[in-house]
C-alpha positions in Angstrom: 66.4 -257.5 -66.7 68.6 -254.5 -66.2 71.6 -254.5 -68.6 75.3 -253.3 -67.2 77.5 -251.4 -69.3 80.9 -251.0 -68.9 81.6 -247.4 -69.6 84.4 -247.9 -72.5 82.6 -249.8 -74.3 79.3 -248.0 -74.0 80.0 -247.2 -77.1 81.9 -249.4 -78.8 82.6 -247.8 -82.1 84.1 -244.6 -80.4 85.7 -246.5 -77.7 87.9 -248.0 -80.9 87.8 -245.6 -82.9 89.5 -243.8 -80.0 92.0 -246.5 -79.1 92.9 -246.8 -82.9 93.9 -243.3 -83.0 95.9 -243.1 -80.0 98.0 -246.0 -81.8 98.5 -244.2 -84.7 99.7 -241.1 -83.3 102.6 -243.4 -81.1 103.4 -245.2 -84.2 103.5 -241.9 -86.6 105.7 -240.3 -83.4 108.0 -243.1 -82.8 108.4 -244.6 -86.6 107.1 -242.8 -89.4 107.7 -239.2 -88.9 110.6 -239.8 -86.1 109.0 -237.1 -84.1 108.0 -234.7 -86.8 104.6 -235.7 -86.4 104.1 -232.7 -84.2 105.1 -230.3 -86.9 103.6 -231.8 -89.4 99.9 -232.2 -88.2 98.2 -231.9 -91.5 100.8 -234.5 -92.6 99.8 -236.9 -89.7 96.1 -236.5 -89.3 96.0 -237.1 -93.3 97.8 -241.1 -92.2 96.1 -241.6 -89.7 92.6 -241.3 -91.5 94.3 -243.1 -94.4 95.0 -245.9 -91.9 91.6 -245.8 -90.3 89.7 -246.1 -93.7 91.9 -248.9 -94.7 91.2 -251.0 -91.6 87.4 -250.2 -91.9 86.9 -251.1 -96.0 86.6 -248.0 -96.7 89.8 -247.0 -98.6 88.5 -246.9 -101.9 88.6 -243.5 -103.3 87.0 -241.5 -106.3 88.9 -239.6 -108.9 87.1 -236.4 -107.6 88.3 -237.8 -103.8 91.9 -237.8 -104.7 91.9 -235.0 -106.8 90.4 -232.7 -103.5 93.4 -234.5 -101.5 95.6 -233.2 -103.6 
């Protein structure tokens, strides 16, 4: 038997990996930075992975992590 696919979610973890940051960078644009976000673009991809590593479990960082984020 011949499996469909729908093409989003032919790949499921970039299709929301995708979606998620799309919704960061409306909610850094509209709330956080008030429409800094575009000058700041260190500043906002740093939040956004923040934000995606929280949502995934993986937001536990390592002395030497934080210290090279620094």
């Amino acid at each position: 038997m011949k499996r469909k696919s729908c093409p989003p979610f032919a790949d499921f973890h970039a299709y929301l990996k995708e979606v998620f940051d799309q919704s960061n960078d409306l909610l850094l644009r509209q709330h956080l930075l008030k429409g800094a976000a575009k000058d700041l673009p260190e500043a906002a991809e740093m939040l956004k992975k923040m934000h995606w590593d929280f949502f995934t479990g993986q937001s536990y960082k390592s002395e030497a992590e934080i210290a090279a984020i620094s």
